[in-house]
N, CA, C and O atoms as a printed pandas DataFrame, in Angstrom:
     atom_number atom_name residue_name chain_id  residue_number  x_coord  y_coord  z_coord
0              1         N          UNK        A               1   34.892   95.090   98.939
1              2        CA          UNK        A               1   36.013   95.867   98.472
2              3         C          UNK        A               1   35.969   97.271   99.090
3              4         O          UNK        A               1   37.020   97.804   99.447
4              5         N          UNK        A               2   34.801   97.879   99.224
5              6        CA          UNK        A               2   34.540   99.365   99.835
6              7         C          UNK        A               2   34.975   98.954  100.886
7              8         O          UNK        A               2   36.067   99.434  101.189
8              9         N          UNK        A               3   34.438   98.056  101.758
9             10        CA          UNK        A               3   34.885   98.127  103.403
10            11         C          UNK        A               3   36.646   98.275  103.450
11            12         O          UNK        A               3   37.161   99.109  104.195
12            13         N          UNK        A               4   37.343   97.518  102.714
13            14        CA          UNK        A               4   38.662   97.006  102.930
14            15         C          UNK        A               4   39.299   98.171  102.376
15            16         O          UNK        A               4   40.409   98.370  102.870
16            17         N          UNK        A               5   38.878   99.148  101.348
17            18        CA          UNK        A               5   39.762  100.439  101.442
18            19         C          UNK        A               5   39.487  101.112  102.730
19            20         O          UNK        A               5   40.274  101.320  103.653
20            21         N          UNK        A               6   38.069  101.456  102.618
21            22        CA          UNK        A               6   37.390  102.370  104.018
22            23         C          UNK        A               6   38.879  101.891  105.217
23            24         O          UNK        A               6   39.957  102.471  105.346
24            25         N          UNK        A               7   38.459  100.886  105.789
25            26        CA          UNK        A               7   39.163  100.595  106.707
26            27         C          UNK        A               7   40.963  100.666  106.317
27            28         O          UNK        A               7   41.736  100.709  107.275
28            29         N          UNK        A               8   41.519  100.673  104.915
29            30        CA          UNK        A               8   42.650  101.101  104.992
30            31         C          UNK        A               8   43.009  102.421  104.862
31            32         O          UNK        A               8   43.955  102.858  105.518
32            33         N          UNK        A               9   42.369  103.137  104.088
33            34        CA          UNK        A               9   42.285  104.659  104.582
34            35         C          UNK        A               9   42.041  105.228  106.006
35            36         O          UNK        A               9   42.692  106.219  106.338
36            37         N          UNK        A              10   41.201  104.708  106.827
37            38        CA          UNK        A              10   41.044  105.343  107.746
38            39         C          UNK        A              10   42.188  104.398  108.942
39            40         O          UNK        A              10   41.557  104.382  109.999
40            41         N          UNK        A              11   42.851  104.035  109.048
41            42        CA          UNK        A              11   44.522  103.467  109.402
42            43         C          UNK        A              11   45.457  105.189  109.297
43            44         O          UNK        A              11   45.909  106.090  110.003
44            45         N          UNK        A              12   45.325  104.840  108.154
45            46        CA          UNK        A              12   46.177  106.246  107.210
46            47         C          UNK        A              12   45.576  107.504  108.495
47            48         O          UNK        A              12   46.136  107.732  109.567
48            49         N          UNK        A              13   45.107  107.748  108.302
49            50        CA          UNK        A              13   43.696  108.910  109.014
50            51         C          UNK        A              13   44.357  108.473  110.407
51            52         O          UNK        A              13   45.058  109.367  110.881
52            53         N          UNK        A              14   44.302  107.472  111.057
53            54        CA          UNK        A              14   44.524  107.331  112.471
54            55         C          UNK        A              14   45.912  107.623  112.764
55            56         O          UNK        A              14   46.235  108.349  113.704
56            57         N          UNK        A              15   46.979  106.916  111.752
57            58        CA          UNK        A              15   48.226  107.676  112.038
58            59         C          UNK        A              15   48.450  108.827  111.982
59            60         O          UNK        A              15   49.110  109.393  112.853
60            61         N          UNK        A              16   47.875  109.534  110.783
61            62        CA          UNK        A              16   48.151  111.324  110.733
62            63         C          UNK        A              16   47.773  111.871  111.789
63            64         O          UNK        A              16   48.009  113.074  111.909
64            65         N          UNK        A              17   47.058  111.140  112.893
65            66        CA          UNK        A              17   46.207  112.111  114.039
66            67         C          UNK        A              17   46.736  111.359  115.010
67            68         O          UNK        A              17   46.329  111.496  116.164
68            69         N          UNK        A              18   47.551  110.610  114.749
69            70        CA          UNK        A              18   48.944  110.432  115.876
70            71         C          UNK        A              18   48.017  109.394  117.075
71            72         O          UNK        A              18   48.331  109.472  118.263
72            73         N          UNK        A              19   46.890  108.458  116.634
73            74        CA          UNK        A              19   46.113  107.859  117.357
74            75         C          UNK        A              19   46.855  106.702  117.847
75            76         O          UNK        A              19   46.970  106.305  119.007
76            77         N          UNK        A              20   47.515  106.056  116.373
77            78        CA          UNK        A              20   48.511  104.589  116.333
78            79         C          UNK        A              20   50.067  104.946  115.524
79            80         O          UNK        A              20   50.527  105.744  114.707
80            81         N          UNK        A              21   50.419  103.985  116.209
81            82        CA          UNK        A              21   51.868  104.247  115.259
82            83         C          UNK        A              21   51.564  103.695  114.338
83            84         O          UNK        A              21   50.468  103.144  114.240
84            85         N          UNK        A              22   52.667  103.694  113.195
85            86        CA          UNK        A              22   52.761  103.742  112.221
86            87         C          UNK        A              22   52.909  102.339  111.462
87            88         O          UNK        A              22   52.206  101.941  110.533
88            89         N          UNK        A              23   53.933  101.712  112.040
89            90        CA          UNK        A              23   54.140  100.213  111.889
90            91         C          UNK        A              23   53.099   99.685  112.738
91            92         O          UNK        A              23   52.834   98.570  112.288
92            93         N          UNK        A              24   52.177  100.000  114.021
93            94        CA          UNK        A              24   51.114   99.103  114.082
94            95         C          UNK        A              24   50.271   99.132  112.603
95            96         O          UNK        A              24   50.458   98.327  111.690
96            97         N          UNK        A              25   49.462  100.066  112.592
97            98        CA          UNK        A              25   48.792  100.496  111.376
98            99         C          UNK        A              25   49.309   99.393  110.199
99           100         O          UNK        A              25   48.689   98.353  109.977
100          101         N          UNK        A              26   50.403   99.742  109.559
101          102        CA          UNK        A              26   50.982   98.969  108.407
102          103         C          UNK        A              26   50.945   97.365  108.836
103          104         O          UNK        A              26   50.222   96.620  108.173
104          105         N          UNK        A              27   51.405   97.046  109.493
105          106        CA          UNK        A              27   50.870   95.680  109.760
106          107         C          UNK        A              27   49.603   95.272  109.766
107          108         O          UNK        A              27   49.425   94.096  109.447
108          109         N          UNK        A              28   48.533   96.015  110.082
109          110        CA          UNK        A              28   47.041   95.884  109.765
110          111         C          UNK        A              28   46.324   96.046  108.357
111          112         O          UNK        A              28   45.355   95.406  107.949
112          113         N          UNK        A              29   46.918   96.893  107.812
113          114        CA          UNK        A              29   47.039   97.541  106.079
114          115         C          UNK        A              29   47.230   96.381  105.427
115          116         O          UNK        A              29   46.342   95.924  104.707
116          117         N          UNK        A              30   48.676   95.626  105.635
117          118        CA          UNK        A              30   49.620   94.714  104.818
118          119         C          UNK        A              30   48.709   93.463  105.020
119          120         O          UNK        A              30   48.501   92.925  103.932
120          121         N          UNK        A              31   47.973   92.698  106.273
121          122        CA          UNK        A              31   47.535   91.531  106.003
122          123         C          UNK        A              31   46.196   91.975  105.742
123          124         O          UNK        A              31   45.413   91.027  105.785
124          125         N          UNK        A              32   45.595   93.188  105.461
125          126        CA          UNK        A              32   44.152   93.741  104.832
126          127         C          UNK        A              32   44.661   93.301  103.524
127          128         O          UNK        A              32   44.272   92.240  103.036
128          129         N          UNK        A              33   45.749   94.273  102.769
129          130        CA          UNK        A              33   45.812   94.086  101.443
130          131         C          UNK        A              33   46.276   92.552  100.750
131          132         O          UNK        A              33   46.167   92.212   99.572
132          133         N          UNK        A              34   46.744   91.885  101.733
133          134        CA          UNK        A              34   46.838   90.233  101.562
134          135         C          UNK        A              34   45.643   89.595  101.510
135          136         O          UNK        A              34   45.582   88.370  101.619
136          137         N          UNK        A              35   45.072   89.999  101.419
137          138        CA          UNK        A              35   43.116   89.704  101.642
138          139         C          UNK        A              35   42.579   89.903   99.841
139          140         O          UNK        A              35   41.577   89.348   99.390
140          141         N          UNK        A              36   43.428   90.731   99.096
141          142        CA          UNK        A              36   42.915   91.143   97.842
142          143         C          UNK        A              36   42.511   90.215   97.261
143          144         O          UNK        A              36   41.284   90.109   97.240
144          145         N          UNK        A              37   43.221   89.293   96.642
145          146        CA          UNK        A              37   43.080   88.239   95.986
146          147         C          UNK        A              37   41.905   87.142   96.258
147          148         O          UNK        A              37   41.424   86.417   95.387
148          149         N          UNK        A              38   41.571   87.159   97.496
149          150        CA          UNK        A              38   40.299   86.543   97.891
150          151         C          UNK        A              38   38.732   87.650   97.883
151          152         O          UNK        A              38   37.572   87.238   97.853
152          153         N          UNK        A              39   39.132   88.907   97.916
153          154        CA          UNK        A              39   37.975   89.856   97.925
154          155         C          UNK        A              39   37.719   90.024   96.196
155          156         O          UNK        A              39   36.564   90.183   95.803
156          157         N          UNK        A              40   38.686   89.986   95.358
157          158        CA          UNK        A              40   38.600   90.310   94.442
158          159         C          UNK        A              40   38.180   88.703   93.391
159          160         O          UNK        A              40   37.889   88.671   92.196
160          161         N          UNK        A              41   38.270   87.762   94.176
161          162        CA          UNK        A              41   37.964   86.470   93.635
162          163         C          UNK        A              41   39.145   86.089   92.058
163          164         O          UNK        A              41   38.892   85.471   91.024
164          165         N          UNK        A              42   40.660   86.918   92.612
165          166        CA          UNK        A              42   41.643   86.243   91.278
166          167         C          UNK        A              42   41.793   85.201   91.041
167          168         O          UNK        A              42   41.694   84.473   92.029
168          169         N          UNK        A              43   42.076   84.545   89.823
169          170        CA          UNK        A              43   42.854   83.085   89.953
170          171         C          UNK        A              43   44.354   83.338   89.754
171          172         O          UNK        A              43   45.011   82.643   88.979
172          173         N          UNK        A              44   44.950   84.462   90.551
173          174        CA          UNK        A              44   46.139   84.292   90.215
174          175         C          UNK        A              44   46.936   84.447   91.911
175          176         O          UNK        A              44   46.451   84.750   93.001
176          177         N          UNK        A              45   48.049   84.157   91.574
177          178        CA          UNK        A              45   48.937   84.369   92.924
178          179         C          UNK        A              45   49.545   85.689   92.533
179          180         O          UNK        A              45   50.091   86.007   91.477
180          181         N          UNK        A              46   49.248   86.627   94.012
181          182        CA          UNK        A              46   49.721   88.225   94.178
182          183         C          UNK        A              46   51.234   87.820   94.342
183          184         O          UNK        A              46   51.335   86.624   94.071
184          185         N          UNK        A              47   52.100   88.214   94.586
185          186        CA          UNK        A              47   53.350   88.431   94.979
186          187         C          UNK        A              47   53.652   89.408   96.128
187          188         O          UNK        A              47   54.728   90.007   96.102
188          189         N          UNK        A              48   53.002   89.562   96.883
189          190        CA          UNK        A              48   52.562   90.702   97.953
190          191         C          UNK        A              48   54.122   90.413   98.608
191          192         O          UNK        A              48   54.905   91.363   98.601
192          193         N          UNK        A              49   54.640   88.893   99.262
193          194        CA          UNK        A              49   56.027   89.057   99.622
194          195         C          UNK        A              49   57.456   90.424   99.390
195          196         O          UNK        A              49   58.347   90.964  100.046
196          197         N          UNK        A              50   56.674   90.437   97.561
197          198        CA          UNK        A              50   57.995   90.880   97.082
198          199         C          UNK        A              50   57.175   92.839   96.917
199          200         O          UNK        A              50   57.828   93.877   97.020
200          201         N          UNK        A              51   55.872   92.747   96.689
201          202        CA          UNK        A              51   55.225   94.150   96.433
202          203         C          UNK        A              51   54.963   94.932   98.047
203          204         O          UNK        A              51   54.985   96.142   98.272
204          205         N          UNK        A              52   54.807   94.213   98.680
205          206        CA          UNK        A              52   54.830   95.198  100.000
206          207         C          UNK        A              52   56.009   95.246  100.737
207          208         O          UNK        A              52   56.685   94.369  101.275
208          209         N          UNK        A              53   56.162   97.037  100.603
209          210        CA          UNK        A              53   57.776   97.435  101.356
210          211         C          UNK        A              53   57.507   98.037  103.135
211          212         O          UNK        A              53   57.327   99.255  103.152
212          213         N          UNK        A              54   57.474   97.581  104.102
213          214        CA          UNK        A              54   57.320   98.434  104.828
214          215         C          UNK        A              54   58.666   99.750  105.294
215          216         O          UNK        A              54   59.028  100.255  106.357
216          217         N          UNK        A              55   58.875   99.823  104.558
217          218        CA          UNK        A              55   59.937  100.811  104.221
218          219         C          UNK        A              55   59.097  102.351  103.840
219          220         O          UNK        A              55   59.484  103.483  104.128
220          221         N          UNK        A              56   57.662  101.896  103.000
221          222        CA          UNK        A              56   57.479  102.642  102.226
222          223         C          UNK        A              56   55.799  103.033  102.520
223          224         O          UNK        A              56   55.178  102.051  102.927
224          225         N          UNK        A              57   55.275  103.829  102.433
225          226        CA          UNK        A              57   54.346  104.469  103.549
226          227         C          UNK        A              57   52.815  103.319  102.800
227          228         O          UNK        A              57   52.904  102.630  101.784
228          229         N          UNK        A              58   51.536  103.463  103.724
229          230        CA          UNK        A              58   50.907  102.935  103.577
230          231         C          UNK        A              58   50.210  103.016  102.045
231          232         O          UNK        A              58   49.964  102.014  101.373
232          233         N          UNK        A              59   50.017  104.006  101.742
233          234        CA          UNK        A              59   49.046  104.103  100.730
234          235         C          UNK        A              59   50.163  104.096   99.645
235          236         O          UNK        A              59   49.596  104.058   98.553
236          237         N          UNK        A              60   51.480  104.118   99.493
237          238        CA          UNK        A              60   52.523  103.665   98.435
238          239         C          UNK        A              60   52.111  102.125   98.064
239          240         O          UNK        A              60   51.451  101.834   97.067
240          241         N          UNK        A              61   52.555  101.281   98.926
241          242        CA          UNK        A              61   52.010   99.812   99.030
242          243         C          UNK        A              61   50.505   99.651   98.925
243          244         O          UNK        A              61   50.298   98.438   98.883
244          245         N          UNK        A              62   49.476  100.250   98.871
245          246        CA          UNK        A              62   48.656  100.289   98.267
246          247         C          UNK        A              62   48.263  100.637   96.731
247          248         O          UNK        A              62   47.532  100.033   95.946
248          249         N          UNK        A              63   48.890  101.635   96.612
249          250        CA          UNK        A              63   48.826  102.052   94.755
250          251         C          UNK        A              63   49.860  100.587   94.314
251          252         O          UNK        A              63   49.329   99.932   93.417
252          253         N          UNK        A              64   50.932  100.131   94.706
253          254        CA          UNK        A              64   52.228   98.938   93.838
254          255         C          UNK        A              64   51.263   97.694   94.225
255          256         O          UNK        A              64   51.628   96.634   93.715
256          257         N          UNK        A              65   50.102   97.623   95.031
257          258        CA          UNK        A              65   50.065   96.547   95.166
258          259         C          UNK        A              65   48.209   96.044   93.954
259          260         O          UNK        A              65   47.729   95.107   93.316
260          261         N          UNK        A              66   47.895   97.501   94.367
261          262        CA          UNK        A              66   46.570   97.188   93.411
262          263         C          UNK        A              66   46.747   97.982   92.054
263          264         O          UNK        A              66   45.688   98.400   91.586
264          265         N          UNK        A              67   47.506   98.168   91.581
265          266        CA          UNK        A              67   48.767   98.931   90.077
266          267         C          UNK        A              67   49.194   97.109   89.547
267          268         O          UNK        A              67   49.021   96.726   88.390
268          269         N          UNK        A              68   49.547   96.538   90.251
269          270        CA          UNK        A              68   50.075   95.204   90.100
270          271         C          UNK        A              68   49.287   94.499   89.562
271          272         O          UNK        A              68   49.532   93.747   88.619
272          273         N          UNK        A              69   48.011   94.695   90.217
273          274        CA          UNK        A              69   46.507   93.593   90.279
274          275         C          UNK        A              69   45.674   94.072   88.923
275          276         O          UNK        A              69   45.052   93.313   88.181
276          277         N          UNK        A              70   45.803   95.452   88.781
277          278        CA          UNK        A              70   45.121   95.894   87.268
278          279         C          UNK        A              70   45.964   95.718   86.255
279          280         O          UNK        A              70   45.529   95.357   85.161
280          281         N          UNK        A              71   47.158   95.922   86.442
281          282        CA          UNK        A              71   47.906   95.648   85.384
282          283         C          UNK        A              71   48.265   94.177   84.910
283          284         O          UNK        A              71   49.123   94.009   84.043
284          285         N          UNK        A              72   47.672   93.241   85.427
285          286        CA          UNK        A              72   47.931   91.772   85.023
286          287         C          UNK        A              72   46.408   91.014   84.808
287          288         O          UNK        A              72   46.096   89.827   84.710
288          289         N          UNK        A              73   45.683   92.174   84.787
289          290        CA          UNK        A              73   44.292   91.714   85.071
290          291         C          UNK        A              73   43.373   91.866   83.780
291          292         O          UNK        A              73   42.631   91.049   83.236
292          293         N          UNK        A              74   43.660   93.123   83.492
293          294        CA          UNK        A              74   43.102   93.707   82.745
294          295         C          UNK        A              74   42.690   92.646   80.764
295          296         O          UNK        A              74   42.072   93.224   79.871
């Protein structure tokens, strides 16, 4: 779980420093955070289809998508 933020934060970090664009990045983010449900060992199905906007910046789709995962979890 540490590695898979590490590595989505530092995405974030690479775009602000203008290394990658932005939609590369998010496409790397989006099938990282499609990964949750197997890192986190749920028995449930994410809805990631309908929770990830790429409209909407990386770490947004990160808080709606693991906000989603605690809040049905808990």
């Amino acid at each position: 779980m540490v590695a898979l933020i590490s590595s989505i934060l530092h995405l974030v970090d690479e775009v602000r420093w203008g290394l990658i664009p932005e939609n590369s990045a998010k496409k790397v983010a989006f099938s990282q955070m499609r990964q949750l449900d197997n890192v986190l060992n749920l028995s449930m199905d994410v809805p990631y289809d309908y929770l990830l906007d790429p409209k909407e910046s990386i770490i947004e789709n990160w808080v709606r998508v693991t906000s989603w995962i605690v809040k049905r979890n808990v």
